[in-house]
C-alpha positions as CSV (number, residue, x, y, z in Angstrom):
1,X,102.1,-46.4,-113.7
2,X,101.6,-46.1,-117.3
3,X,99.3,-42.8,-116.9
4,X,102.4,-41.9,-115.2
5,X,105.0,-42.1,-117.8
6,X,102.7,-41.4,-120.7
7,X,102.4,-38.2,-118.9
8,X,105.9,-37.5,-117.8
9,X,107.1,-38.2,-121.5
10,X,104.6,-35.9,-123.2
11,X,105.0,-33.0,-120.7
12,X,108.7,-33.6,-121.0
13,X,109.0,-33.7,-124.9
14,X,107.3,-30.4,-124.9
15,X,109.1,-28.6,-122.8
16,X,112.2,-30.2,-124.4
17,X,110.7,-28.8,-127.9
18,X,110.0,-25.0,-126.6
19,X,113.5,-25.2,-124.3
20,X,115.2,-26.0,-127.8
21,X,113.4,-22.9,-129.5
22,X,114.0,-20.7,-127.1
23,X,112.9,-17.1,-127.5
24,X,109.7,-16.1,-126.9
25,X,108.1,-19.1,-127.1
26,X,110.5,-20.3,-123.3
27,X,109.5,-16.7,-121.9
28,X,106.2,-17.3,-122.3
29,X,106.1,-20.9,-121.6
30,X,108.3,-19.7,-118.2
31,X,105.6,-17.3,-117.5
32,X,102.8,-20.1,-117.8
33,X,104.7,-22.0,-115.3
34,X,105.4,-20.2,-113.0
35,X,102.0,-18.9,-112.8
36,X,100.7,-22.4,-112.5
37,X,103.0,-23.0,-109.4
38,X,102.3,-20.2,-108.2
39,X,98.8,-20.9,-107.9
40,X,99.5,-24.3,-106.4
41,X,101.5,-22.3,-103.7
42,X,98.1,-21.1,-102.9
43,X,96.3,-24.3,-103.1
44,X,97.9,-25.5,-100.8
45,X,97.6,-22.6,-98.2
46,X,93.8,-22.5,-99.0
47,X,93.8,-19.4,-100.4
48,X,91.6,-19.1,-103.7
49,X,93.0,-17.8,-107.2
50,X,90.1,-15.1,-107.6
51,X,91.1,-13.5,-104.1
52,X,93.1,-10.3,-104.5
53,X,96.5,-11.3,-103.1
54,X,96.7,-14.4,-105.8
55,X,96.3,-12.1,-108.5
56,X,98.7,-9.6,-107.1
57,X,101.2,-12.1,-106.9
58,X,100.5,-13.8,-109.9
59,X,101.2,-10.0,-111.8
60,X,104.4,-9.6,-109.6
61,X,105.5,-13.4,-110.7
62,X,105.0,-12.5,-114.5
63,X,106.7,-9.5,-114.0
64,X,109.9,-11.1,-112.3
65,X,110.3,-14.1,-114.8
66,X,110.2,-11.7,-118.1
67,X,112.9,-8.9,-116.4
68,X,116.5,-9.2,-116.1
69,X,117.5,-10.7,-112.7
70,X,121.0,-9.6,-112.8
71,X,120.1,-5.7,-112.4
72,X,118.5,-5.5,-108.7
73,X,116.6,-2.4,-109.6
74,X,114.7,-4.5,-112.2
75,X,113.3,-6.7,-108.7
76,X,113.9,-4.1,-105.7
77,X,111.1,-1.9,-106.3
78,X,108.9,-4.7,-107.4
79,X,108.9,-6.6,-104.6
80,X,108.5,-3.3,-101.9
81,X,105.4,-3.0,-104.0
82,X,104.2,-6.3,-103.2
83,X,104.7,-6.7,-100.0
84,X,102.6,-3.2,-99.1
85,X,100.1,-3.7,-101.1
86,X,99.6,-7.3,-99.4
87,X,99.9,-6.3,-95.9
88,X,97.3,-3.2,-96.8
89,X,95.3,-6.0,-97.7
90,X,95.6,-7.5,-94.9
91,X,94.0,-5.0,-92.5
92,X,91.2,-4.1,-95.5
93,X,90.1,-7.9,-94.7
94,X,89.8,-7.4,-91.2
95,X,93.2,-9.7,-90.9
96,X,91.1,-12.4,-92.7
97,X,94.5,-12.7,-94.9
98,X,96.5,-12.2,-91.9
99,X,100.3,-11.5,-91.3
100,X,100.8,-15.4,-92.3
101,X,99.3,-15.1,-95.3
102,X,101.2,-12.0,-96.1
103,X,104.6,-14.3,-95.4
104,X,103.5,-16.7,-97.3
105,X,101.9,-14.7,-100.0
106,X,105.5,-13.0,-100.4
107,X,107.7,-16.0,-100.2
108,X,105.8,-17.8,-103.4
109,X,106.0,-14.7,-105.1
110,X,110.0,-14.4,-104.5
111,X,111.0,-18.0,-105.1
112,X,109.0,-18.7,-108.2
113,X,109.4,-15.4,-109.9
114,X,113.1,-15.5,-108.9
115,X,113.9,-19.4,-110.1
116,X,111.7,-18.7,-112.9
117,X,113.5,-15.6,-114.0
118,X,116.4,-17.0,-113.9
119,X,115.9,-20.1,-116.0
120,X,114.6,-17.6,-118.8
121,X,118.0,-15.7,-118.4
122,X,120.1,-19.0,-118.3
123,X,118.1,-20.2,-121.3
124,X,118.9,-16.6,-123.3
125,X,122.8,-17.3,-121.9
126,X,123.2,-20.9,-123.4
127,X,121.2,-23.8,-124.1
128,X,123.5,-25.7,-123.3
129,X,124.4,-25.0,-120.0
130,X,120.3,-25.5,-119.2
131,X,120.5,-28.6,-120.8
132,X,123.4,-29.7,-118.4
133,X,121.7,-28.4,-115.2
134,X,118.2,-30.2,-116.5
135,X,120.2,-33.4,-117.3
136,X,122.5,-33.4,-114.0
137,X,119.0,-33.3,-112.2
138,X,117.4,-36.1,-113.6
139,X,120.1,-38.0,-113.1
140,X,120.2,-36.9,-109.7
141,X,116.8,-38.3,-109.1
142,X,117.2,-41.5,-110.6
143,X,120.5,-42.2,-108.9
144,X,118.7,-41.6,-105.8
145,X,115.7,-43.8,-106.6
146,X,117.5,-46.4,-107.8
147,X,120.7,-47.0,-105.4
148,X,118.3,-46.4,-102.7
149,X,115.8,-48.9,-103.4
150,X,118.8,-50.9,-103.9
151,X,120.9,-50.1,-101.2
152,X,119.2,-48.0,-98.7
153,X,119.4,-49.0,-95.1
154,X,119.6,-45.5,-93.6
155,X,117.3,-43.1,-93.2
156,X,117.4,-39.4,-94.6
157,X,115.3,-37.5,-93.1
158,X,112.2,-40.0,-92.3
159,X,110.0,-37.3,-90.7
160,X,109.7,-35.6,-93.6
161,X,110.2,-37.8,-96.5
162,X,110.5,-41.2,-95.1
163,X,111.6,-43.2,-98.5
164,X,114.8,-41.4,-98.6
165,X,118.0,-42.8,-97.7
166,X,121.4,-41.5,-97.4
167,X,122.7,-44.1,-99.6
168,X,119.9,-42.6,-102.2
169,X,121.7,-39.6,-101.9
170,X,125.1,-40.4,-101.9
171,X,124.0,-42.6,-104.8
172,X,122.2,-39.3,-106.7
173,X,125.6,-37.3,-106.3
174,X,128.0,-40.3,-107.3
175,X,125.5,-39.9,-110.5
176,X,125.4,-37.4,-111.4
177,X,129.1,-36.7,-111.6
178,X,129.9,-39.6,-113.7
179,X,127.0,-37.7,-115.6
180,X,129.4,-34.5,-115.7
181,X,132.4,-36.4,-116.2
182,X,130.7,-38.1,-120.0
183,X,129.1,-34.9,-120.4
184,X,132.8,-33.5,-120.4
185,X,134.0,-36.3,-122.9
186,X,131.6,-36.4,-125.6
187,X,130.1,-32.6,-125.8
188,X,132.4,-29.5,-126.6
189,X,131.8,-27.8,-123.3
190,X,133.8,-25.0,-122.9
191,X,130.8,-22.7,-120.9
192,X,132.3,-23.1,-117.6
193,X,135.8,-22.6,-118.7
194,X,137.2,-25.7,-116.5
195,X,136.5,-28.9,-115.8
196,X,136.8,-28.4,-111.9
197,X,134.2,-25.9,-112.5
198,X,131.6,-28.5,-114.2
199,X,132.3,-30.5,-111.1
200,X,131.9,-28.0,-108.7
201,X,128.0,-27.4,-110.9
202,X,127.7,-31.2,-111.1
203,X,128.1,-31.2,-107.2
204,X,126.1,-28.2,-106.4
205,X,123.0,-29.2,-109.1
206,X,123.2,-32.3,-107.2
207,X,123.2,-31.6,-103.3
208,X,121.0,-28.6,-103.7
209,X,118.2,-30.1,-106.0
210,X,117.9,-32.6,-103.6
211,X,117.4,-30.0,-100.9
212,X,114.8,-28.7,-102.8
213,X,113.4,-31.6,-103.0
214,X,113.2,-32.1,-99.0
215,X,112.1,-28.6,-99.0
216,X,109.0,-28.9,-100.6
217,X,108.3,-32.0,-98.9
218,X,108.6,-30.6,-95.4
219,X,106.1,-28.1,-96.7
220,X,103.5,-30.3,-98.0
221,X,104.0,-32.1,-94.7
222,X,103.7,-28.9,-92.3
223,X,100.3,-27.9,-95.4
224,X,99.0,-31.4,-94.8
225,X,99.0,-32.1,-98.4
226,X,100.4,-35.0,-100.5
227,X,100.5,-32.9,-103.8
228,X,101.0,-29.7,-105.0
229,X,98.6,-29.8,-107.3
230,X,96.8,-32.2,-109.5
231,X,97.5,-31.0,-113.0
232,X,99.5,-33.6,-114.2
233,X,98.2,-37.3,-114.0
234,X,100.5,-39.4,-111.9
235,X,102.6,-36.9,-111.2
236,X,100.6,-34.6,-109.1
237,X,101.6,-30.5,-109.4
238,X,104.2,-28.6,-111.5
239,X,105.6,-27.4,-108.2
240,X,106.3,-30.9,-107.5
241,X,108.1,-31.6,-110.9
242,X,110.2,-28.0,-110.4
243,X,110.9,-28.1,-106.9
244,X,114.4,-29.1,-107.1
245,X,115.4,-26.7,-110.1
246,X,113.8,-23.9,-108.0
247,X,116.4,-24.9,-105.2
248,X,119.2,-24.9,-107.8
249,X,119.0,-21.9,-109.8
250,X,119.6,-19.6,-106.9
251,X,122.9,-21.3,-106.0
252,X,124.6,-21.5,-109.4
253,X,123.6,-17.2,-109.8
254,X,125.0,-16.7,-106.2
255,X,127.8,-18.3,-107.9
256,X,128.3,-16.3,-111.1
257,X,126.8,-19.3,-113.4
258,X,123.9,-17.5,-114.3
């Protein structure tokens, strides 16, 4: 437990620090990050980081979290790329990396590059407004572990993550919009230009980041692996301390936040 939180506070304050600079210094801290989950992506589908589709995808992943997201014809092309080149590797290995891989392959590449990308563009929009998602998260979580330890009875979804409750959940989302609602009162917060529409991102961050979280569980589960990756003591993989800001991202651009 204390490797744990020793761990969790020092990662933290550091990404805190370069998330507060901003700049290059988050781009290429981004980039790092996304590579590293990337990699785990492949970890866990036992395919190596020296093999040709990892380092295809780990260029296309670079590529996507340092280009503006909001013009498609920065991504389109990118991604048609990708996915040829993988599938002509699939039949140069004798369809040793078969169609699966391929899927696969092309699905890590979209959804880290993608999340990724667009946490660099919410970061060059406002810090504050990452700030809020980041905090709204975290509070998210610890509603959830906390109400639920306390109060869960039901079951979530026990075949894949069998400690979750829906009173954990409903618990997270009560959270974090008392979260909003101080957030509103003591911080000059006119980014979202209502408070209806900080709700509406309070209720979204929160739903949706637990989603993400379930999402990467049933994955592990249907991998067979308990971690993403083992990078971070107590904690296991970055993937597993991003997976619910990966989830998030997506909905607040479909939204018009980012």
């Amino acid at each position: 437990m204390k490797e744990r939180i020793l761990t969790g506070v020092i990662a933290g304050a550091l990404f805190l620090l370069v998330l507060w600079y901003g700049s290059w210094a988050f781009t290429l801290l981004a980039m790092l990050i996304a590579a590293i989950i990337f990699t785990e992506f492949m970890f866990m589908k036992n395919i190596r980081a020296q093999e040709l589709p990892s380092m295809l995808g780990i260029l296309s992943v670079l590529f996507l979290v340092n280009h503006d997201l909001m013009d498609p014809m920065n991504i389109s092309p990118l991604l048609s790329v990708t996915a040829v080149l993988l599938l002509i590797y699939s039949f140069i290995s004798h369809n040793r990396f078969h169609v699966d891989h391929v899927a696969y392959t092309f699905f890590a590449v979209f959804y880290t590059g993608y999340g990724f990308g667009l946490l660099v563009n919410m970061r060059h929009e406002s810090l504050l407004l990452i700030l809020f998602v980041l905090i709204l998260i975290w509070a998210t979580d610890s509603g959830a572990y906390f109400i639920g330890k306390k109060m869960g009875k039901n079951k979530l979804a026990p075949s894949i993550s069998p400690n979750k409750t829906i009173e954990g959940s409903l618990g997270g989302i009560i959270v974090a919009l008392v979260v909003a609602f101080l957030f509103q009162q003591w911080v000059e917060f006119d980014i979202l230009h209502s408070s209806i529409m900080i709700y509406i991102v309070a209720l979204i961050v929160a739903v949706f980041g637990q989603m993400g979280d379930l999402a990467e569980s049933a994955l592990k589960r249907y991998l067979d692996v308990k971690d993403s990756g083992k990078i971070l003591p107590g904690h296991g993989g970055l993937l597993d301390r991003f997976d619910s800001l990966l989830f998030v991202l997506p909905a607040l651009h479909i939204i018009g936040v980012i």
